[in-house]
N, CA, C and O atoms as a Tinker XYZ file with bonds, in Angstrom:
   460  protein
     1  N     28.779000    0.119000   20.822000    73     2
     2  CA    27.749000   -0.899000   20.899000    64     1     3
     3  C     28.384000   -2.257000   20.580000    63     2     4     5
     4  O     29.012000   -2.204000   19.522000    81     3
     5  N     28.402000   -3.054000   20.973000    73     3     6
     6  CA    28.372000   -4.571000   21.445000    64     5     7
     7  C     27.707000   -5.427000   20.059000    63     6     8     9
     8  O     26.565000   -5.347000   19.605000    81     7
     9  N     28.575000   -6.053000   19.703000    73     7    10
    10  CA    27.807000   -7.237000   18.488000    64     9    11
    11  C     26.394000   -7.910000   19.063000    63    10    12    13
    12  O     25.340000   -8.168000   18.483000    81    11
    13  N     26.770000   -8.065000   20.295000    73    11    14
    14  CA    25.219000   -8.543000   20.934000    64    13    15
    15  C     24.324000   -7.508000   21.051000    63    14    16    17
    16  O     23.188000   -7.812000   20.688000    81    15
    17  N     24.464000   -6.451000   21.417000    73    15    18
    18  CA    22.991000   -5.334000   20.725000    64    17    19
    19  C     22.962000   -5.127000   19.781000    63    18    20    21
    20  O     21.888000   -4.570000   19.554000    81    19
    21  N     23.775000   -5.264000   18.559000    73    19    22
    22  CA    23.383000   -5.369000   17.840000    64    21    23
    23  C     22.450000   -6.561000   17.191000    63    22    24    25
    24  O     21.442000   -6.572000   16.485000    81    23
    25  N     23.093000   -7.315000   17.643000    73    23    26
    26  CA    21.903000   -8.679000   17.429000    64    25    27
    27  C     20.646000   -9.003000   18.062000    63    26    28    29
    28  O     19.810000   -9.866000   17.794000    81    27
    29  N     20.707000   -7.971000   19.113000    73    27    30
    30  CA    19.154000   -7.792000   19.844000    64    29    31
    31  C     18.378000   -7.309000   19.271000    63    30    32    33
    32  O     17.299000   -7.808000   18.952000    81    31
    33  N     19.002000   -5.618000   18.882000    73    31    34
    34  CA    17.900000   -5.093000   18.444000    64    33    35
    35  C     17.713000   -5.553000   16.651000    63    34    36    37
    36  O     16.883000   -4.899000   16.020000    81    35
    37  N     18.277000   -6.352000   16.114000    73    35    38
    38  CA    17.897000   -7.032000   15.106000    64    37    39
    39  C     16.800000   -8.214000   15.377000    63    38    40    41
    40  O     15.967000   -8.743000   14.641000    81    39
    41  N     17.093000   -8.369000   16.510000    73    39    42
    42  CA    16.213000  -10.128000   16.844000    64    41    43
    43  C     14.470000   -8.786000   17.283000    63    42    44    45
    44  O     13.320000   -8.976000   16.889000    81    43
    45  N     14.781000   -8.050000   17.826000    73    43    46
    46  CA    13.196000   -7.369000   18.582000    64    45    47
    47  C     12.456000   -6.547000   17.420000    63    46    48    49
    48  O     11.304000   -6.115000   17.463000    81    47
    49  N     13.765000   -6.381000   15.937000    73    47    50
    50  CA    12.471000   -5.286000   14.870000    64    49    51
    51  C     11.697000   -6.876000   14.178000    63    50    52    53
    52  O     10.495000   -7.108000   14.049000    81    51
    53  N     12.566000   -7.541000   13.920000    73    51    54
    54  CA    11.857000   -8.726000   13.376000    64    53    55
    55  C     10.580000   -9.144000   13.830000    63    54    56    57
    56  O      9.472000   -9.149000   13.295000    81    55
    57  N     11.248000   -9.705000   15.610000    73    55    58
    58  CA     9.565000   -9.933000   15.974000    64    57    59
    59  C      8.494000   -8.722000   16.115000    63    58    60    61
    60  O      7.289000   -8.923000   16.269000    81    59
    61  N      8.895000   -7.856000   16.066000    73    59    62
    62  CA     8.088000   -6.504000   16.236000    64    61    63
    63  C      7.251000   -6.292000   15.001000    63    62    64    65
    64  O      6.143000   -5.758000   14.963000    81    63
    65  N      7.970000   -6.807000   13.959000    73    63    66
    66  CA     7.031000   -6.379000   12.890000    64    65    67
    67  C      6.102000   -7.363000   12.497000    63    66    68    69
    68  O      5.454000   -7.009000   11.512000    81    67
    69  N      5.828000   -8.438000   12.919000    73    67    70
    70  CA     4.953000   -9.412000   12.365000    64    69    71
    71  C      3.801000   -9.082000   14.028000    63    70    72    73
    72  O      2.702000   -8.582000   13.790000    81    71
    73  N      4.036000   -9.287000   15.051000    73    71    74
    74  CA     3.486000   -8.135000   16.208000    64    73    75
    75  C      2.490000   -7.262000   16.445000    63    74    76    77
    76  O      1.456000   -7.082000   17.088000    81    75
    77  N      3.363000   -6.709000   15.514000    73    75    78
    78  CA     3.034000   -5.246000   15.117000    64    77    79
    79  C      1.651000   -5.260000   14.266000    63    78    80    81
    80  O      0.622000   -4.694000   14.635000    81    79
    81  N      1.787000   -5.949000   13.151000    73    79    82
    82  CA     0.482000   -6.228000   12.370000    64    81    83
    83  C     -0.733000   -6.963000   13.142000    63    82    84    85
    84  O     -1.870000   -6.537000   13.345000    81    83
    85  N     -0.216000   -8.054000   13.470000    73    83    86
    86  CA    -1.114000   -9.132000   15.056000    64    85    87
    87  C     -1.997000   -7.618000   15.403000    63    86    88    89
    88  O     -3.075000   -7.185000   14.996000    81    87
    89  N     -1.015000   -7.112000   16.300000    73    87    90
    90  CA    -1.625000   -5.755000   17.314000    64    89    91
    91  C     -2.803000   -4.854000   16.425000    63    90    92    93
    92  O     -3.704000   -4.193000   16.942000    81    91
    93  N     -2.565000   -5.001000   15.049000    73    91    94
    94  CA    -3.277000   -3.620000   14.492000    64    93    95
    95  C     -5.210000   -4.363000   14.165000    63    94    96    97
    96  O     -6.317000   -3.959000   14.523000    81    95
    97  N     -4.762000   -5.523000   13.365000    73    95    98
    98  CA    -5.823000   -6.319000   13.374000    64    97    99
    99  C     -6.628000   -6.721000   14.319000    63    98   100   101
   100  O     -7.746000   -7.183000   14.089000    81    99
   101  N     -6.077000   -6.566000   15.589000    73    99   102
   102  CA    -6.539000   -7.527000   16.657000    64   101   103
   103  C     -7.292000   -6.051000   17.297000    63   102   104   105
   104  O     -8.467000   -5.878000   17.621000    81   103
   105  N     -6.463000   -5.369000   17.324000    73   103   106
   106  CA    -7.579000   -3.555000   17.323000    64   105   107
   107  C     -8.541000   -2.671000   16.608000    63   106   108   109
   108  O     -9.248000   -1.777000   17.075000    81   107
   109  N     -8.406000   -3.186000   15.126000    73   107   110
   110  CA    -9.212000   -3.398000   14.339000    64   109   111
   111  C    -10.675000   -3.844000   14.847000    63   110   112   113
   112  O    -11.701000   -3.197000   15.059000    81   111
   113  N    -10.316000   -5.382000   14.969000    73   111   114
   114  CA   -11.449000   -6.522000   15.511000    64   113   115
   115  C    -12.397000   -5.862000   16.741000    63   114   116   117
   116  O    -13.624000   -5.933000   16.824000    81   115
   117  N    -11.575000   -5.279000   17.561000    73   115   118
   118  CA   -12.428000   -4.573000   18.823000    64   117   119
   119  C    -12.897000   -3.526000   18.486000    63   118   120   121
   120  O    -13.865000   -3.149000   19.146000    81   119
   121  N    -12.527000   -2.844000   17.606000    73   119   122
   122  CA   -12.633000   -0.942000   17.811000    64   121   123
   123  C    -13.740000   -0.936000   16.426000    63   122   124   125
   124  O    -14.566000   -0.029000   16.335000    81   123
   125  N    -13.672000   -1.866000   15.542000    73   123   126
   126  CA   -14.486000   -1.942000   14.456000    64   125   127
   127  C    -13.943000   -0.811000   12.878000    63   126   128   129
   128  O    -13.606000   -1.155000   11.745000    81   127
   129  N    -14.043000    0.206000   13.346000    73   127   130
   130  CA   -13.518000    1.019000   12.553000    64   129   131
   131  C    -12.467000    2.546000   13.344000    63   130   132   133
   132  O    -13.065000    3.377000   14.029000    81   131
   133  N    -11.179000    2.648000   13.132000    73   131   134
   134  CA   -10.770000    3.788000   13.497000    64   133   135
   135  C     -9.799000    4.479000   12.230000    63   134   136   137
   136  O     -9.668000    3.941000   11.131000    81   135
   137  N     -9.149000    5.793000   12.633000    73   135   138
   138  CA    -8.110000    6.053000   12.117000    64   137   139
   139  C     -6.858000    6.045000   12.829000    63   138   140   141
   140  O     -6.763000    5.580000   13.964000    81   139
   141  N     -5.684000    6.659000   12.050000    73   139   142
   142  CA    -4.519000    6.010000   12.270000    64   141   143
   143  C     -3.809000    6.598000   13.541000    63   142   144   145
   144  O     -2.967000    5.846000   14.032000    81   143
   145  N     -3.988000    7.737000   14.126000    73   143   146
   146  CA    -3.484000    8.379000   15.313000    64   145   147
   147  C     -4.102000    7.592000   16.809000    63   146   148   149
   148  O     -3.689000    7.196000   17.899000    81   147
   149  N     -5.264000    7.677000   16.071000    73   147   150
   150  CA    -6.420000    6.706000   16.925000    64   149   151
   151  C     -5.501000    5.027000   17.554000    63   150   152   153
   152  O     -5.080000    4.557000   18.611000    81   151
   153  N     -5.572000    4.732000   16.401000    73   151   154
   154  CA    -4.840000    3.618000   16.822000    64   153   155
   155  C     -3.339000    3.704000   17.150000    63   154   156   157
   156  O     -3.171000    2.933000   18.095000    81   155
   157  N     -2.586000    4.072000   16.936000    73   155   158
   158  CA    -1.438000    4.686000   17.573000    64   157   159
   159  C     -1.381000    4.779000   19.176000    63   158   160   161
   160  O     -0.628000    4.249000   19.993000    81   159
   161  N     -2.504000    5.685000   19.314000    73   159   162
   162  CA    -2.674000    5.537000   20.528000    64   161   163
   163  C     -3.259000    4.389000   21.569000    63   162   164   165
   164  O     -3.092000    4.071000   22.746000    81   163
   165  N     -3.873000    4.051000   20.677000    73   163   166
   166  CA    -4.139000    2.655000   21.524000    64   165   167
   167  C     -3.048000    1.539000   21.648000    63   166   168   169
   168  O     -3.048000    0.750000   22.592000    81   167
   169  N     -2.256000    1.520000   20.792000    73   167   170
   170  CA    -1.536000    0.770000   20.384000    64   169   171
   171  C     -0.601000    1.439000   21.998000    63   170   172   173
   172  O     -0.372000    0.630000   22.897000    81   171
   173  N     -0.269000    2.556000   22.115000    73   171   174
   174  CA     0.809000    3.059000   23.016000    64   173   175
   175  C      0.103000    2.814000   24.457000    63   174   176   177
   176  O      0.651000    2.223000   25.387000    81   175
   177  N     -1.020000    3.287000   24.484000    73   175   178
   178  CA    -1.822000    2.605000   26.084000    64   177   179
   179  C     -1.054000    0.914000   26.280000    63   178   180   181
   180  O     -0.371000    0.641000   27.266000    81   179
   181  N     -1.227000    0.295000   25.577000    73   179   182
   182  CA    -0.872000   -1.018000   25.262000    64   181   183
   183  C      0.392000   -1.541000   25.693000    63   182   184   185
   184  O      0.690000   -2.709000   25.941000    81   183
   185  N      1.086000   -0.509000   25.744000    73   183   186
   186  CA     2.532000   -0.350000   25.707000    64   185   187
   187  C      3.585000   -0.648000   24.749000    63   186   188   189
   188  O      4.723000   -1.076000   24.945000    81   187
   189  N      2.842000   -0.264000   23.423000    73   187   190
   190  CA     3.439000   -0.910000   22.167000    64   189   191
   191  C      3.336000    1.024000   21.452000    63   190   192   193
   192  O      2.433000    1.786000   21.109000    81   191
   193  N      4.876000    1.069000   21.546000    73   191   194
   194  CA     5.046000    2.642000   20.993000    64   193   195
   195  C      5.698000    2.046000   19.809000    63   194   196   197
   196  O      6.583000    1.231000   19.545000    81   195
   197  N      4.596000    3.064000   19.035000    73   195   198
   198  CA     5.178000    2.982000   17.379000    64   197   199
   199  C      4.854000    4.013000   16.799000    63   198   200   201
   200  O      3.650000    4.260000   16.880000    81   199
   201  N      5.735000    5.050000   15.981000    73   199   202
   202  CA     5.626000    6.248000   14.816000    64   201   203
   203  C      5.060000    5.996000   14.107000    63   202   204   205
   204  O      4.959000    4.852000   13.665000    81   203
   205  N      4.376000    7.124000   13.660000    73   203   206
   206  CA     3.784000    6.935000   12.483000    64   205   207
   207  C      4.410000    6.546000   11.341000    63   206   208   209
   208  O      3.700000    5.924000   10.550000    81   207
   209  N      5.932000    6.802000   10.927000    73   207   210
   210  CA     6.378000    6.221000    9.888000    64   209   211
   211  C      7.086000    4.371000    9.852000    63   210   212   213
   212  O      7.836000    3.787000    9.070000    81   211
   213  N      6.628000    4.107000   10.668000    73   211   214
   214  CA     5.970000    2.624000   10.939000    64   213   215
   215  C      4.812000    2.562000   10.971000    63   214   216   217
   216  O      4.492000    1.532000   10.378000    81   215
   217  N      3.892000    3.118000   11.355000    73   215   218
   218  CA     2.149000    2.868000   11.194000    64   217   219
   219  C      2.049000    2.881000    9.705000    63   218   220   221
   220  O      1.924000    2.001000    8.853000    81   219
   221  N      2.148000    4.196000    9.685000    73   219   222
   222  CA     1.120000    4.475000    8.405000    64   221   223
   223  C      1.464000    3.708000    7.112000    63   222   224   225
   224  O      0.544000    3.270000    6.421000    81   223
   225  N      3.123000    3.476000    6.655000    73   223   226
   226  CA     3.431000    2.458000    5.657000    64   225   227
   227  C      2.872000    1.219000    6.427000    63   226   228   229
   228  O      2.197000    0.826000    5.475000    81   227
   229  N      2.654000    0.420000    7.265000    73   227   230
   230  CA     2.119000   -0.814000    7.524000    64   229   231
   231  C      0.918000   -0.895000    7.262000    63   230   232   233
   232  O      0.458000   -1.949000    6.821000    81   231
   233  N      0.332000   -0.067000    7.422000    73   231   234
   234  CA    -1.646000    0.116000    6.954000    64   233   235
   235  C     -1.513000    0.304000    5.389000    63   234   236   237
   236  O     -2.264000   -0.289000    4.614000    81   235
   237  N     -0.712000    0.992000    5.051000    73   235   238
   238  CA    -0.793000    1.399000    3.485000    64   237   239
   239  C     -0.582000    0.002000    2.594000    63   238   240   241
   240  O     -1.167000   -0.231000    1.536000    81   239
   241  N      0.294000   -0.796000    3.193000    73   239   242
   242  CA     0.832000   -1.880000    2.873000    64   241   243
   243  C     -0.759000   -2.940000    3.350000    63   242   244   245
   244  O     -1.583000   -2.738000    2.457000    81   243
   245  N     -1.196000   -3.672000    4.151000    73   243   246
   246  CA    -2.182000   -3.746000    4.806000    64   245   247
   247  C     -3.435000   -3.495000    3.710000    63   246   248   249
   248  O     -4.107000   -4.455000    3.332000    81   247
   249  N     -3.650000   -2.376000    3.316000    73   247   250
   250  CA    -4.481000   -2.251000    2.313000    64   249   251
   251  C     -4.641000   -2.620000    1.320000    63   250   252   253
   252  O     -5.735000   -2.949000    0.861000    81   251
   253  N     -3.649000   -2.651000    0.788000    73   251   254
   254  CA    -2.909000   -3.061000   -0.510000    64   253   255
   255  C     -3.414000   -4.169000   -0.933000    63   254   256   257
   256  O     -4.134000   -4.481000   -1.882000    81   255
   257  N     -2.608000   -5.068000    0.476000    73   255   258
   258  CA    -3.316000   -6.019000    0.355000    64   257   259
   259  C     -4.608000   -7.159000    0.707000    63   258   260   261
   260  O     -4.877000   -8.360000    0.671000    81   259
   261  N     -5.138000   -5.893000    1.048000    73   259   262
   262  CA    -6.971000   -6.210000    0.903000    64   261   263
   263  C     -6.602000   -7.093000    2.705000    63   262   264   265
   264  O     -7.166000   -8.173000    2.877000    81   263
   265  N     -6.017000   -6.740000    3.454000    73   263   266
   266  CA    -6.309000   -7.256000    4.929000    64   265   267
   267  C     -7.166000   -6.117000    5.490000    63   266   268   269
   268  O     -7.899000   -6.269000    6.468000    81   267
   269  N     -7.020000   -4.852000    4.747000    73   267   270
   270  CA    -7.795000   -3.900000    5.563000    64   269   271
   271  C     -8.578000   -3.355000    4.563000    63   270   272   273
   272  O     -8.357000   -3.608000    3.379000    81   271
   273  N     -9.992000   -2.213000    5.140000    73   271   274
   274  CA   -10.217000   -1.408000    3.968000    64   273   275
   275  C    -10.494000   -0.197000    4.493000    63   274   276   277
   276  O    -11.153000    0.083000    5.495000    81   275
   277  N     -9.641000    0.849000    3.329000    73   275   278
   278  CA    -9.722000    2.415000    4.336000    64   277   279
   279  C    -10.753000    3.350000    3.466000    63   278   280   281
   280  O    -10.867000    3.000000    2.291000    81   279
   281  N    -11.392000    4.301000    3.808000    73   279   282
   282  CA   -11.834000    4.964000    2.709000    64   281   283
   283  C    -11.784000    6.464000    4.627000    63   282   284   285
   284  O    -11.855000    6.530000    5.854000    81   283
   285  N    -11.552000    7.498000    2.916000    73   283   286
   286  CA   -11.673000    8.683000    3.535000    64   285   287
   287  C    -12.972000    9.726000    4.136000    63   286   288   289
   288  O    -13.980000   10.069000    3.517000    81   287
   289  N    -12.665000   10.002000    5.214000    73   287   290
   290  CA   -14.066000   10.772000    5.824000    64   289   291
   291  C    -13.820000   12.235000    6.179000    63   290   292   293
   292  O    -12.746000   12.570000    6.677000    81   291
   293  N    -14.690000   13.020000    5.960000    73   291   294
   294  CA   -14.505000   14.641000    6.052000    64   293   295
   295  C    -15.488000   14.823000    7.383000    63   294   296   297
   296  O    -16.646000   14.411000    7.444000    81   295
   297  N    -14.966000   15.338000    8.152000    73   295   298
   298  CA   -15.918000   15.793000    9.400000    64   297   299
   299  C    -16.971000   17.243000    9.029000    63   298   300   301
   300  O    -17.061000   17.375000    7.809000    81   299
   301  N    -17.534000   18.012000    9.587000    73   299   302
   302  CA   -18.027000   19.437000    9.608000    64   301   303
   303  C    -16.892000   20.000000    9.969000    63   302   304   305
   304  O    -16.396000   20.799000    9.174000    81   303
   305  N    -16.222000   19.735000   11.210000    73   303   306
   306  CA   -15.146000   20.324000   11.486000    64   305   307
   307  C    -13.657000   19.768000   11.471000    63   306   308   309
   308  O    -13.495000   18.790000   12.200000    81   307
   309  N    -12.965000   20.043000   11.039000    73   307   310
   310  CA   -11.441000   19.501000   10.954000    64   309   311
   311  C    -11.124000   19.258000    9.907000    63   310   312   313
   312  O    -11.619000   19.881000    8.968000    81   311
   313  N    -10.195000   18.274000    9.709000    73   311   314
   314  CA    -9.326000   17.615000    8.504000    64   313   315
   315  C    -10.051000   15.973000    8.395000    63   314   316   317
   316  O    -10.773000   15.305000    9.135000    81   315
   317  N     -9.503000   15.798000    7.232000    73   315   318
   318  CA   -10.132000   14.675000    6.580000    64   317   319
   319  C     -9.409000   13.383000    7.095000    63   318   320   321
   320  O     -8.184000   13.399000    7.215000    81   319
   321  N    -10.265000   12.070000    7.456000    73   319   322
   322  CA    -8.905000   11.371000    8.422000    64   321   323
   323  C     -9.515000   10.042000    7.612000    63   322   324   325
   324  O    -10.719000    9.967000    7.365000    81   323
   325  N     -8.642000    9.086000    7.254000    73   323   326
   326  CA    -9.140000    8.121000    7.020000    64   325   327
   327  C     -9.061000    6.944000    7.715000    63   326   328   329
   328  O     -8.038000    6.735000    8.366000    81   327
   329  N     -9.851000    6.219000    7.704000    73   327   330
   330  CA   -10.489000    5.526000    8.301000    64   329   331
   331  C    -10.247000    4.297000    8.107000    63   330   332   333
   332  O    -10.191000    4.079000    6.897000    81   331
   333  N     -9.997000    2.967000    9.005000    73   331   334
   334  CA    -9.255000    1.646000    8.526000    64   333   335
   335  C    -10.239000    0.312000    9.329000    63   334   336   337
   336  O    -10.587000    0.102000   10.491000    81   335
   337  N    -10.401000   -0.265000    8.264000    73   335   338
   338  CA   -11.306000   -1.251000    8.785000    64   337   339
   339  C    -11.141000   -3.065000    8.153000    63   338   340   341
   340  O    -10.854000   -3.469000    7.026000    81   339
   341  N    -11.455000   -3.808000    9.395000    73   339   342
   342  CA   -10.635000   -5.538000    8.727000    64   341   343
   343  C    -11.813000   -5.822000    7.454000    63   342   344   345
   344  O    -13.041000   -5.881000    7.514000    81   343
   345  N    -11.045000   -5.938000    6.521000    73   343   346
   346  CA   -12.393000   -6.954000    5.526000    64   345   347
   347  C    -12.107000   -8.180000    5.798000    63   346   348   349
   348  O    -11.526000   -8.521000    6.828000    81   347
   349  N    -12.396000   -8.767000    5.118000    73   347   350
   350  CA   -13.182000  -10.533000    5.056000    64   349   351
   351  C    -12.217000  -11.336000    5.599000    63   350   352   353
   352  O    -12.287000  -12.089000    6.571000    81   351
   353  N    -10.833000  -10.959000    4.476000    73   351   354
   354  CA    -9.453000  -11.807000    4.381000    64   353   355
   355  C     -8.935000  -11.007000    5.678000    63   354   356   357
   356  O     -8.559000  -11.768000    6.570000    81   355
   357  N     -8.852000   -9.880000    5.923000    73   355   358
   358  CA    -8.571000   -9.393000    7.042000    64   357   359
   359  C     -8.889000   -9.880000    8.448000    63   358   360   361
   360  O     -8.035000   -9.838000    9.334000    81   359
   361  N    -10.341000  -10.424000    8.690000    73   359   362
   362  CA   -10.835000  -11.194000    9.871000    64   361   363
   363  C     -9.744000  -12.823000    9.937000    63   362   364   365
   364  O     -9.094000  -13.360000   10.834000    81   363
   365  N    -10.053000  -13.194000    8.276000    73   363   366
   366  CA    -9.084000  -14.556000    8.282000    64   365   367
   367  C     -8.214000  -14.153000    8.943000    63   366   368   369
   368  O     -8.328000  -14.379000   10.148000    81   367
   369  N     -7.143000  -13.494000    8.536000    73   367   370
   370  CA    -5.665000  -13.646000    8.694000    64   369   371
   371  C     -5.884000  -13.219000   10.450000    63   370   372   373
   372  O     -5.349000  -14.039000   11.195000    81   371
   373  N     -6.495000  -12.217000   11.058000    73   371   374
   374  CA    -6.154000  -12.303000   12.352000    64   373   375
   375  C     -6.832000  -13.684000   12.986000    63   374   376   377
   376  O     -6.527000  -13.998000   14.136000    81   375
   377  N     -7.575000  -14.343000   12.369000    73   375   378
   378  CA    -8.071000  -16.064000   13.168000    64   377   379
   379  C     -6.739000  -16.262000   12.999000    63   378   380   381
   380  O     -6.137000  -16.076000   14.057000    81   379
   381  N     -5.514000  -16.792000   11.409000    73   379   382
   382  CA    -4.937000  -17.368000   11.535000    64   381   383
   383  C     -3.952000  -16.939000   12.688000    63   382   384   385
   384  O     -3.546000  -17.762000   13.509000    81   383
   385  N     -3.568000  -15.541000   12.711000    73   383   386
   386  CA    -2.292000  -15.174000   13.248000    64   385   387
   387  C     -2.223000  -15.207000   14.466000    63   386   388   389
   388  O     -1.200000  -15.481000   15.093000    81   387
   389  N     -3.475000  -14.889000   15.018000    73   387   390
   390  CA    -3.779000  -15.049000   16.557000    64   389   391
   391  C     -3.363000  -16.770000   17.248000    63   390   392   393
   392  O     -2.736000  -17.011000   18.280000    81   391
   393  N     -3.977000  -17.771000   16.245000    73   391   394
   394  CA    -3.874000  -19.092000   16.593000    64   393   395
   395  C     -1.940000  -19.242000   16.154000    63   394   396   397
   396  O     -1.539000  -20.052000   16.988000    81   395
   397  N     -1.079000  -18.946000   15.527000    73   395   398
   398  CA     0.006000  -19.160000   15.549000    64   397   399
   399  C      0.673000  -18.151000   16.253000    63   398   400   401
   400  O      1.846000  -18.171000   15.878000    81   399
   401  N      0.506000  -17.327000   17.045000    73   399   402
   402  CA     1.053000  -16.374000   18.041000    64   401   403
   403  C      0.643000  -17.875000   19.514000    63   402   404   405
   404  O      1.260000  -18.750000   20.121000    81   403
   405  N     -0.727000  -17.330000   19.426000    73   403   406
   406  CA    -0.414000  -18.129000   20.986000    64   405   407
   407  C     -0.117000  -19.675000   20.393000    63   406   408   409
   408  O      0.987000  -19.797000   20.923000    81   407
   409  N     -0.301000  -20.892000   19.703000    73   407   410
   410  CA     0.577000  -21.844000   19.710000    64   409   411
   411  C      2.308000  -21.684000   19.880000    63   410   412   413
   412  O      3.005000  -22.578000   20.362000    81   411
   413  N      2.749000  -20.592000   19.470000    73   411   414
   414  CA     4.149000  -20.426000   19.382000    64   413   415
   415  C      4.551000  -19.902000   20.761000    63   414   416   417
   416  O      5.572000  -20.230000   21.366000    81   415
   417  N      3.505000  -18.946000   21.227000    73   415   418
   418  CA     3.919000  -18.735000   22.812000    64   417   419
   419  C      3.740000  -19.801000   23.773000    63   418   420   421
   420  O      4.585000  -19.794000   24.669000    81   419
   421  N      2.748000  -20.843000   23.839000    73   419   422
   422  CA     2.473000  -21.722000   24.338000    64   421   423
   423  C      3.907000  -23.182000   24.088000    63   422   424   425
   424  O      4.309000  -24.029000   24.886000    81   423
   425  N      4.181000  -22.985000   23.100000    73   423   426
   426  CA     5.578000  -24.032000   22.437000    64   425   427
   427  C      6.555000  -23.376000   23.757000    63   426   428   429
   428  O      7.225000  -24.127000   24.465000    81   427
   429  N      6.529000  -22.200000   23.917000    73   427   430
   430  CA     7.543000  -21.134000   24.483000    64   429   431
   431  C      7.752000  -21.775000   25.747000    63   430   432   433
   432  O      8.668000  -22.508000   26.119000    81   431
   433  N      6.616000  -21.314000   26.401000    73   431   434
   434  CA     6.111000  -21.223000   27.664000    64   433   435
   435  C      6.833000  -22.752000   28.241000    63   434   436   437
   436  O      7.630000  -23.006000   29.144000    81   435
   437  N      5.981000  -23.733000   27.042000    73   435   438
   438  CA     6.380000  -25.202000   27.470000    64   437   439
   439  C      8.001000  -25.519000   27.946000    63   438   440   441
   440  O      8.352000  -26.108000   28.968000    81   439
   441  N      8.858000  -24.948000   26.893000    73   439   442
   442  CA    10.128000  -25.253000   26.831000    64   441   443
   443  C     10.823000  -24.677000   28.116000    63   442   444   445
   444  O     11.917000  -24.998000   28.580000    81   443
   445  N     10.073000  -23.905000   28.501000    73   443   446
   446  CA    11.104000  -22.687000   29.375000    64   445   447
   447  C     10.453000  -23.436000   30.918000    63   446   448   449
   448  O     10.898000  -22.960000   31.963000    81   447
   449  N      9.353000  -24.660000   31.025000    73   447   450
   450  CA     9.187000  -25.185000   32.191000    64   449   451
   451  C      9.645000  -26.470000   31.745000    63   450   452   453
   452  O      9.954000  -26.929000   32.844000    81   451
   453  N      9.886000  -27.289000   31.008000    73   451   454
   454  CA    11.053000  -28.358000   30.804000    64   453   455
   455  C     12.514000  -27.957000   30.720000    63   454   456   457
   456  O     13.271000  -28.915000   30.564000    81   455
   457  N     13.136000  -26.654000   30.793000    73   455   458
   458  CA    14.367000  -26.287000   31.102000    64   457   459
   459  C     15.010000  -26.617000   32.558000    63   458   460
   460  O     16.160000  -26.263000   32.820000    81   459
């Protein structure tokens, strides 16, 4: 491998992980309440494939800090799945993040038609 893939795939986890959160909130916002396979999968329709051992520490983390709120649900039938939903500060932060995603893509966009 090449110093330059290596510096790629350093440059794509970076932006991937701030992204990555954007994506979960912003599915959140539509879906209202899901769990975590749930969104996984939506996330992969999307074309954004991610493991669960990237999901589930990002929600756990996410919770933590009060962007999300999960509480656990028992069906009649199955296993117990919990459940993830935006609170208050959670709605904030996707207003903010959404408005500095597209200003920063829009900065993008600009530069790459003044090139």
């Amino acid at each position: 491998m090449t110093s330059h893939a290596v510096d790629l795939e350093k440059w794509r986890a970076q932006i991937r992980k701030g992204f990555l959160e954007l994506c979960v909130l912003a599915m959140l916002d539509a879906k209202g309440e899901t769990y975590g396979l749930d969104l996984m999968e939506g996330l992969r329709v999307a074309g954004i494939d991610v493991g669960e051992g990237t999901l589930y520490p990002l929600l756990a983390r996410m919770a933590r800090e009060s962007t999300l709120e999960a509480s656990w649900e028992t069906p009649e039938r199955g296993h117990p799945r919990k459940y993830y939903r935006l609170s208050a500060s959670g709605r904030e932060a996707l207003g903010t993040m959404r408005g500095e995603y597209e200003a920063g893509y829009e900065a993008f966009r600009q530069i790459g038609r003044d090139a």
